[in-house]
C-alpha positions as CSV (number, residue, x, y, z in Angstrom):
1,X,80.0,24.2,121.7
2,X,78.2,26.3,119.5
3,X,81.0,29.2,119.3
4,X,83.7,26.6,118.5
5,X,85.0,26.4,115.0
6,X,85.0,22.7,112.9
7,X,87.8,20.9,113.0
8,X,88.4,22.0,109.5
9,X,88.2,25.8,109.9
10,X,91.0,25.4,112.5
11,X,93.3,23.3,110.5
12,X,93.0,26.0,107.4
13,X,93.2,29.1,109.8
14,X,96.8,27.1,111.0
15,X,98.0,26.5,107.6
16,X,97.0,29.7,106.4
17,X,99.4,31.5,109.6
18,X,102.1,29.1,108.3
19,X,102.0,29.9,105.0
20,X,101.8,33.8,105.8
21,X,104.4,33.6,108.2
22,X,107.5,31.5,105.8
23,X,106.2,34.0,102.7
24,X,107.2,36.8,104.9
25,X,109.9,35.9,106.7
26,X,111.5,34.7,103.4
27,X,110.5,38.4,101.4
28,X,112.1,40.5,104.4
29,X,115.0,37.8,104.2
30,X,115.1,38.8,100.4
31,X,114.7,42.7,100.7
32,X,116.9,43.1,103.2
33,X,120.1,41.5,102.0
34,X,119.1,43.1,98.0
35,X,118.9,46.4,99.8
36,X,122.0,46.2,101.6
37,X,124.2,45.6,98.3
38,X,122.3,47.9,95.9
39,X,125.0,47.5,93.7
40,X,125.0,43.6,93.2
41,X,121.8,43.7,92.9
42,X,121.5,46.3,90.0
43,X,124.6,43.9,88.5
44,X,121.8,41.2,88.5
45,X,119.6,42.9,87.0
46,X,122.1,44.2,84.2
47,X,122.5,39.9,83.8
48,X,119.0,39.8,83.3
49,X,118.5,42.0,80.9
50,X,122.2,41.3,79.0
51,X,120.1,37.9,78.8
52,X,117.2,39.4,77.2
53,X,119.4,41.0,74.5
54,X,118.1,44.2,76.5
55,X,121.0,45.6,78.1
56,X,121.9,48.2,75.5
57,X,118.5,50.0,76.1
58,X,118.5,50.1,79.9
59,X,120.5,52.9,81.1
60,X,122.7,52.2,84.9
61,X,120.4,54.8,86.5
62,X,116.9,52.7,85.8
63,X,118.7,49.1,87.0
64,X,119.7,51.1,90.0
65,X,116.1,52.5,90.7
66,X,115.0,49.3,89.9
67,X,117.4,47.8,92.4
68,X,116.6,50.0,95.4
69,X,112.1,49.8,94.7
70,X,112.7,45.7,94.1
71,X,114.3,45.6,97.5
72,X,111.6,48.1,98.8
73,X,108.8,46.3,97.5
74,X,109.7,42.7,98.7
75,X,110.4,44.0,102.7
76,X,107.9,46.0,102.4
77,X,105.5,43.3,101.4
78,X,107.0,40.8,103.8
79,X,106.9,42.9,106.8
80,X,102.8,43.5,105.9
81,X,102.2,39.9,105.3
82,X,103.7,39.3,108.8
83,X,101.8,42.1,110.7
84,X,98.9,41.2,108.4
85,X,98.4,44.5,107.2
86,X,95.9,45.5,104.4
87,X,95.7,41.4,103.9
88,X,93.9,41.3,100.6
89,X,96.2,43.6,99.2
90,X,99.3,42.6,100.3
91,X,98.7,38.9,99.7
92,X,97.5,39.7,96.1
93,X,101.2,41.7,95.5
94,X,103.2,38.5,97.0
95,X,101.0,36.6,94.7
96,X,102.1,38.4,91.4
97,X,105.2,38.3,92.2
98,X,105.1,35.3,92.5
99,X,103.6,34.5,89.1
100,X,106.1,37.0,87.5
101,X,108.8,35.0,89.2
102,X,108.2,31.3,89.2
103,X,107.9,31.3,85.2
104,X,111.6,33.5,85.4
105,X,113.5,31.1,87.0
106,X,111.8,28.3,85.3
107,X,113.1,29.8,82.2
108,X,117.0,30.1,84.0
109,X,116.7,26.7,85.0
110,X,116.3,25.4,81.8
111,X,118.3,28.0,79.6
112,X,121.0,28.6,82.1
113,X,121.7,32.1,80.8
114,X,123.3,33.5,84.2
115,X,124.5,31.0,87.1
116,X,122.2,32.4,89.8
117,X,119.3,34.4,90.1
118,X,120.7,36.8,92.7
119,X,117.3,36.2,94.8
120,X,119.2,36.6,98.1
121,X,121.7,38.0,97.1
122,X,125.4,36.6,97.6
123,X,123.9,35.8,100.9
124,X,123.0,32.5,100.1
125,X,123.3,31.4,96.4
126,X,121.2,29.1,94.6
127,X,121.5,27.2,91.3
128,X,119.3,28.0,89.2
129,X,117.1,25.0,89.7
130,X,117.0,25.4,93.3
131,X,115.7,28.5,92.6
132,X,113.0,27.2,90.4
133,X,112.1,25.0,93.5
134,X,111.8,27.5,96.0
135,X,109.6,29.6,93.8
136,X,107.1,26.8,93.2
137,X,106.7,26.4,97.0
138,X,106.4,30.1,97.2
139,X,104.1,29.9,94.9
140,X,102.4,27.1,96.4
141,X,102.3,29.3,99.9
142,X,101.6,32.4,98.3
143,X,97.8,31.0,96.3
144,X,97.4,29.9,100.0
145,X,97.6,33.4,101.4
146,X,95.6,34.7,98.8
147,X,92.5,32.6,99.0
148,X,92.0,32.8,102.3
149,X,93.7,36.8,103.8
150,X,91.3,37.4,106.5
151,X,92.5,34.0,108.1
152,X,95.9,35.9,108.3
153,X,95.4,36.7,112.5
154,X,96.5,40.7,113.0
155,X,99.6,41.3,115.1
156,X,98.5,45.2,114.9
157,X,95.6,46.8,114.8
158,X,94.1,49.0,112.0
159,X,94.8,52.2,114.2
160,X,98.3,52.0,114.0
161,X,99.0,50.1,110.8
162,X,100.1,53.0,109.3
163,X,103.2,53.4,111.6
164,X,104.8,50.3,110.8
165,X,104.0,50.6,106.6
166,X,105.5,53.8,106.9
167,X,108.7,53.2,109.0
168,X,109.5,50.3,107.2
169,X,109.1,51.7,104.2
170,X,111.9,54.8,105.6
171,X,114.4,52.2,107.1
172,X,114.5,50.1,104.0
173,X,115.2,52.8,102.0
174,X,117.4,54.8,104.4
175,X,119.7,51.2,104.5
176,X,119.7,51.2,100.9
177,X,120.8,54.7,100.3
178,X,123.5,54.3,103.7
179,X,124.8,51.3,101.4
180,X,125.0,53.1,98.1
181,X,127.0,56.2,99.9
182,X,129.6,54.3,102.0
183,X,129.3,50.6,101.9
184,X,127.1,47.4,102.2
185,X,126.2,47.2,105.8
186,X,126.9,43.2,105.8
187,X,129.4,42.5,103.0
188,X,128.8,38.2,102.5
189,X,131.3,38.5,99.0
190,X,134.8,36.8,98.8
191,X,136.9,40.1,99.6
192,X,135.0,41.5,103.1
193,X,137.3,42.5,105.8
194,X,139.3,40.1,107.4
195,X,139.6,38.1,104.4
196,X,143.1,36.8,103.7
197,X,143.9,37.5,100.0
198,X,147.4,35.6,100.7
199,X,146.4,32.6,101.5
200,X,143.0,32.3,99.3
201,X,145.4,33.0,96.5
202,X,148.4,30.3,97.3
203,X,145.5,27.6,97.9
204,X,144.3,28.4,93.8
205,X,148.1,28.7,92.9
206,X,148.3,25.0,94.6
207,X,145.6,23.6,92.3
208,X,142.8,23.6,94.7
209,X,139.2,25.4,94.3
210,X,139.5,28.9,95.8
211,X,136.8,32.4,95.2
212,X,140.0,33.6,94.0
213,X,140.7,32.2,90.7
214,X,140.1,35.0,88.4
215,X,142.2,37.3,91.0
216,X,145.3,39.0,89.5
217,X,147.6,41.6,89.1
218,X,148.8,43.3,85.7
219,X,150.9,45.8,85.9
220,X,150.8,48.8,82.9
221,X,151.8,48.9,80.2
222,X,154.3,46.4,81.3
223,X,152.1,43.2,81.5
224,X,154.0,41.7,84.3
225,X,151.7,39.7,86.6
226,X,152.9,41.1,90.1
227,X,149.8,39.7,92.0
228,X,152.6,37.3,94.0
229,X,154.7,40.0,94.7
230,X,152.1,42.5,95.8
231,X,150.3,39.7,97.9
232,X,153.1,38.0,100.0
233,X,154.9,41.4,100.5
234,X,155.2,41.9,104.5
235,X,153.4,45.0,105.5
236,X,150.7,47.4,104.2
237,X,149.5,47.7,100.7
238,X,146.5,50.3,99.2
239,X,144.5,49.4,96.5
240,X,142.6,52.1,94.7
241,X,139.4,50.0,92.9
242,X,138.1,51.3,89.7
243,X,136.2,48.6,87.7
244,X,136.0,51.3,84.8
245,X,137.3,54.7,85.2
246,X,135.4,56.5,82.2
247,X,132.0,55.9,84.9
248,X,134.3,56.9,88.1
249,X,133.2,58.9,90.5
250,X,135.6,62.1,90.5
251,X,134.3,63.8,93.4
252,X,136.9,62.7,95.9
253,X,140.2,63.5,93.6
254,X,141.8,65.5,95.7
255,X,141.7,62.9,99.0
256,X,142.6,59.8,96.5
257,X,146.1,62.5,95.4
258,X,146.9,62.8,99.3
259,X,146.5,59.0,100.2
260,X,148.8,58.4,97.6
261,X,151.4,61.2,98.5
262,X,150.8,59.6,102.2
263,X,151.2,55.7,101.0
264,X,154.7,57.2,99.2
265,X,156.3,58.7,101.8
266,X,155.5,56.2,104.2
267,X,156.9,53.7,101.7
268,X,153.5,51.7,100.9
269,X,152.7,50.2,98.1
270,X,149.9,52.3,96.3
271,X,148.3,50.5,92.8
272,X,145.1,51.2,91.0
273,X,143.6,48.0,90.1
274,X,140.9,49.0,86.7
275,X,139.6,46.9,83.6
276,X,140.0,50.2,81.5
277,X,142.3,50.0,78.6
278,X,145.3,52.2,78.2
279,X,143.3,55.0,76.7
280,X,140.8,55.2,79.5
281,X,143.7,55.0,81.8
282,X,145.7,57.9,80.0
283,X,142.7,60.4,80.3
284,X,142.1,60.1,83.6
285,X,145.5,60.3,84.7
286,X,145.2,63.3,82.3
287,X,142.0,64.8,84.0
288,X,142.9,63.9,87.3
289,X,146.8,64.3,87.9
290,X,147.3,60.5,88.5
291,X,150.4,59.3,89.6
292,X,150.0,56.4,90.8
293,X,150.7,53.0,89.0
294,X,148.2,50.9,87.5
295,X,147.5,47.0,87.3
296,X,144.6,45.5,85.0
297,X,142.1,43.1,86.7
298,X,139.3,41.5,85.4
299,X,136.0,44.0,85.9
300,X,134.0,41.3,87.4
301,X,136.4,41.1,90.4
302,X,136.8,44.4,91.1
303,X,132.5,44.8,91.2
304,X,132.9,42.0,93.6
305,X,135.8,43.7,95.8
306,X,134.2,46.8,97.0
307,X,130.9,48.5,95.8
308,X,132.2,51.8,94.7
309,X,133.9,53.0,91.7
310,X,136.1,54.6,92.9
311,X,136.7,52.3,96.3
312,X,140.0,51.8,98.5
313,X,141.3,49.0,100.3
314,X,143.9,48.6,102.6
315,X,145.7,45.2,103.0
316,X,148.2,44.2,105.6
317,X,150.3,40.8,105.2
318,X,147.7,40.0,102.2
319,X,144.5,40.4,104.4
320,X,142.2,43.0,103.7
321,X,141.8,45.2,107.0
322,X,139.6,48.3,105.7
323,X,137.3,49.2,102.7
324,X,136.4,52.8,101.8
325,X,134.0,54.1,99.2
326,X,135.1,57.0,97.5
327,X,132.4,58.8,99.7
328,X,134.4,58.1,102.8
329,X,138.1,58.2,102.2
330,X,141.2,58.3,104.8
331,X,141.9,62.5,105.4
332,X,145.0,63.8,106.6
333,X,143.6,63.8,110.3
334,X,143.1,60.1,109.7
335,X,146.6,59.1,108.6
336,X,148.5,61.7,110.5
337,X,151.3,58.8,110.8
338,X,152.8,55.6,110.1
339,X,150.0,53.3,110.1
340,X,151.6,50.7,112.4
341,X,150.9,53.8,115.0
342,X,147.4,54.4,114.2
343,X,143.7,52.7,114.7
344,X,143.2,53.0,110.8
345,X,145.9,50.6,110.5
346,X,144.6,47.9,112.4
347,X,141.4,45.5,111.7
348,X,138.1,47.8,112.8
349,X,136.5,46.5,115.8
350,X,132.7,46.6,114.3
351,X,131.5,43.2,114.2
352,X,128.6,41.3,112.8
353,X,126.5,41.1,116.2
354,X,127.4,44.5,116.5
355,X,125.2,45.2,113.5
356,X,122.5,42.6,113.9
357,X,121.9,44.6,117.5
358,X,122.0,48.0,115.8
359,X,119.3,47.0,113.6
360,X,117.3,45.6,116.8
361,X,117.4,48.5,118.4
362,X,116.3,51.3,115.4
363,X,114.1,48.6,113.7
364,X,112.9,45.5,115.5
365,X,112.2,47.1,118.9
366,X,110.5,50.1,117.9
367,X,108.1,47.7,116.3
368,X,107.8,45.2,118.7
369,X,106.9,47.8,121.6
370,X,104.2,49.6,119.5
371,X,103.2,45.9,119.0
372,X,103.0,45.2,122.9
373,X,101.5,48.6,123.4
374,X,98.9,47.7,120.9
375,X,98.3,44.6,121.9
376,X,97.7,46.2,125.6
377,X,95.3,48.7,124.4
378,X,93.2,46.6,122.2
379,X,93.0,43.9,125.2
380,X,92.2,47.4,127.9
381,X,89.2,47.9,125.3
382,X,87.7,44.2,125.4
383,X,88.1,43.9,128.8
384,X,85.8,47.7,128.7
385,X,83.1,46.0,126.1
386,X,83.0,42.8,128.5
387,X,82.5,44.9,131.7
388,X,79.5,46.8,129.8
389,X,78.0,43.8,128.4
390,X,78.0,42.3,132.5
391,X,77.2,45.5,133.9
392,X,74.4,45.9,131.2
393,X,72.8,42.1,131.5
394,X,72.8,42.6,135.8
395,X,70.8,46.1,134.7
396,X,68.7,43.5,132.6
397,X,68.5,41.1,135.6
398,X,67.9,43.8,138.4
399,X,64.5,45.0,136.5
């Protein structure tokens, strides 16, 4: 037939929509889990750069920006790619990243300067040659994209394109700002709730491979390792996190002071775990009325623990049973009792599908009902342009 495409056309338009759709799919993937751990990703970045000899001239507020527009940029750019939104554009962006990228992990691969590239965060964690893999077929899919974008087959019309650029571009950034003031939303590192410290620990103590090697307890200015005693004692422990307290947030000093004037008389163990030496230590007990003992850890571990400086866990039997930032501590109207009484005491009931459906319900099906709306109303116009065309050829006919 004269309106059908050749054979070829049809194969490219198909491998075109293939390519557009794993490029995507794989950028949101990437956005999404860098923009809900802000932190770790502005860590990775600090690797980078520490790499480069640059680490010295970046100050912690640029990484951090960086952080939350790299996450930004990479949803942002997925998302468009799938709705095939402003497709020259957006496949000429995923393109230069692309090129910007594939060369970077080449040179990790080879020179091995950090031992992942932090691409998906610690969602899934590549070597550095995996990496370098999966950014030569991105690559691959990404030229694809590029030299042929108006194959890319619209999911939205142009009308309303500018509804799903901009939400997007708001819940992406509202996830990553929700993360930096209380917590990642999804927390895939070695000390999320539910995690039993205990037992991670005696496994590595028994010679076998555990996440929890570099894990341990020093008291001050002892030096007595009490990560055994602290770990396998019955009951509830707190752990104030503070991988440096010269950059700790001091905003919340009065609320850390009462949970440990609560975790004392209730008879809970109450230790500040920190990599600062004795002097750091000694002014901020200083500055802040400190009381509370304190235990040296290695500052790696206690970035990995929680994402706050200050941050607060809460351990029963050696499992870890609730995280706080230092935005969102326990008040008095929280532990108003022994904590074997209360629900703060017990493992929260949030889950993981809880959260996938949250993010259905503000994100995914807002978008996927303007899509079926605009679907609707594109098809309700061509069916108007066909009945005009008939109704205007039987005109033709009837004179």
């Amino acid at each position: 037939m004269k309106n059908e495409l050749p054979h070829t056309d049809k194969v490219r338009k198909v491998v075109v929509n293939i390519a557009r759709i794993v490029l995507a799919l794989t950028l949101i993937f990437s956005g999404f889990v860098k923009a809900v751990d802000p932190l770790g990703t502005q860590y990775k970045l600090a690797d980078y750069l520490t790499a480069m000899q640059l680490g010295r001239l970046v100050p912690d507020f640029v990484t951090l920006g960086a952080s939350v527009l790299l996450s930004a940029f990479e949803f942002v750019v997925g998302v468009c790619l799938l709705f095939a939104i402003r497709r020259r554009l957006m496949s000429m962006l995923a393109l230069i990243a692309m090129l910007v990228m594939t060369p970077l992990t080449l040179w990790l691969a080879i020179a091995n300067p950090i031992s992942d590239c932090g691409c998906f965060g610690d969602a899934i964690v590549l070597t550095n040659w995996q990496t370098f893999i999966k950014n030569v077929v991105l690559l691959a899919l990404a030229v694809i994209v590029r030299r042929w974008p108006l194959d890319m087959v619209r999911f939205i019309s142009r009308t309303n394109q500018w509804i799903v650029v901009n939400y997007t571009m708001i819940f992406i950034l509202v996830v990553s700002g929700w993360s930096l003031y209380d917590r990642p939303m999804f927390d895939f590192r070695p000390y999320h709730i539910g995690t039993n410290l205990k037992a991670g620990w005696q496994q590595m103590m028994e010679g076998k491979e555990s996440h929890y090697a570099d894990f341990f307890m020093e008291s001050i200015p002892e030096g007595e390792d009490i990560t055994e005693k602290a770990l396998t004692r019955p009951g509830y422990l707190f752990l104030l996190v503070s991988p440096h307290l010269e950059q700790a947030d001091d905003s919340q000093l009065d609320l850390i002071n009462q949970v440990y004037e609560y975790a004392v008389d209730n008879s809970y163990p109450f230790y500040c775990l920190t990599a600062s030496n004795q002097k750091g230590i000694a002014d901020w007990c200083e500055a802040t009325g400190a009381d509370y003992p304190f235990c040296q850890t290695d500052d790696i571990v206690l970035k990995t623990i929680i994402r706050s400086n200050p941050g607060l866990l809460l351990l029963k039997d050696g499992v870890v049973i609730r995280k706080w930032s230092h935005n969102r501590l326990p008040d008095e109207y929280q532990l108003s009792g022994k904590l074997e009484k209360l629900e703060i005491g017990r493992m929260p009931e949030d889950s993981t599908a809880s959260k996938i459906l949250a993010i259905i319900l503000w994100y995914v099906l807002p978008l996927l009902l303007l899509t079926i709306a605009d679907r609707l109303w594109a098809w309700t116009r061509w069916l108007k342009r066909v009945k005009k065309v008939k109704s205007e050829e039987s005109e033709e006919l009837k004179a």
